[in-house]
N, C-alpha and C positions, 0 to 999 in steps of 0.2 A: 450226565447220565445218558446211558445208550438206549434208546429203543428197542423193544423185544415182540416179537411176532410170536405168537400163540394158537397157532392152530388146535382148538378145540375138538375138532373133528377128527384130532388121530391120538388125542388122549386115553386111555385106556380106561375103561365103565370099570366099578367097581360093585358088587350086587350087597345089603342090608338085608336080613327075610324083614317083611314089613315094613320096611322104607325105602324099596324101590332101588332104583340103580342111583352110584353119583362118581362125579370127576372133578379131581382138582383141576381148576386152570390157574388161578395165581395160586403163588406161594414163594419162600425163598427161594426153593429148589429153582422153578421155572425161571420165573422174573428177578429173584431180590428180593423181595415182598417180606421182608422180615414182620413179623407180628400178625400178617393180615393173611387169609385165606378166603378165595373164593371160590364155589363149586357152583356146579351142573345138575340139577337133580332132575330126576324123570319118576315119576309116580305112576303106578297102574291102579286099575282097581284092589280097596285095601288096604292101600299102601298109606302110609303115615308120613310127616316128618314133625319129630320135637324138638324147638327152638327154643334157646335160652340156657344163658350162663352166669353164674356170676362174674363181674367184670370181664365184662366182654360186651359189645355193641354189636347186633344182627341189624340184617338187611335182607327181605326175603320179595324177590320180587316175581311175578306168574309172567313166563313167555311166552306159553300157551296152553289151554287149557280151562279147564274148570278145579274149583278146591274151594270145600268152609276149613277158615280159620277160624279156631277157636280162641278167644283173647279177652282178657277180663270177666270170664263167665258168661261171654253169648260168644254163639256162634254167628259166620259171617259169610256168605255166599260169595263166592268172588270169582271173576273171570281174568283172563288174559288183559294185562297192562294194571293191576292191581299190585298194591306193596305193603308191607307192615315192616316198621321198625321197630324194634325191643332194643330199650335202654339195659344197664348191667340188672340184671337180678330177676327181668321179665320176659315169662316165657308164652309161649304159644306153640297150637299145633295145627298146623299145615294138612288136610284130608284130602286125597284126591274124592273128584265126584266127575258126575258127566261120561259121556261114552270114550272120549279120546285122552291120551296119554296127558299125564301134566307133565310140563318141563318149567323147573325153578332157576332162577341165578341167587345166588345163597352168601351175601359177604359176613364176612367177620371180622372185626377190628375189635381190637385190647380198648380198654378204659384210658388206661394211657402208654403210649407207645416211646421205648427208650432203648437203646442198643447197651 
């Protein structure tokens, strides 16, 4: 398997009204990354993101920033270097808060992964 360089930084944003901006960096296209995608999210004030699928495995991690997540019916104040993971079927939702922009890394992997 070859190594793949991923410049992040010249990915093209993509805009959600209320869930802010996002960008793929894995996927098949890029890497190979068959089943799995991971994005870039950016949050302003307002802005939302809702996590959760069925059969499917999230990974939502803060790069920076402020954001409550919401997750078994409380909410949860969290800052930069904070993570939640959701098994298949549980969801949660991602708030921005705080005065400066939030930026997410956002994985997703299948239940079970087969070519």
């Amino acid at each position: 398997m070859a190594n793949t360089y991923i410049d992040t930084n010249t990915i093209p944003r993509r805009s959600i009204p209320g869930s802010g901006e996002f960008a793929e960096i894995l996927n098949d296209q890029l890497a190979g990354a068959k089943h799995v995608v991971a994005t870039l999210r950016w949050l302003t004030d307002g802005d939302w993101l809702d996590v959760g699928a069925r059969d499917v495995h999230h990974l939502v991690y803060l790069m920076d920033g402020e954001a409550t997540i919401g997750l078994g019916g409380a909410d949860h104040r969290v800052a930069r270097g904070a993570g939640v993971y959701l098994g298949p079927s549980e969801t949660a939702r991602v708030s921005h808060r705080g005065p400066a922009p939030l930026k997410l890394f956002h994985l997703v992997v299948p239940r079970s992964v087969s070519d």
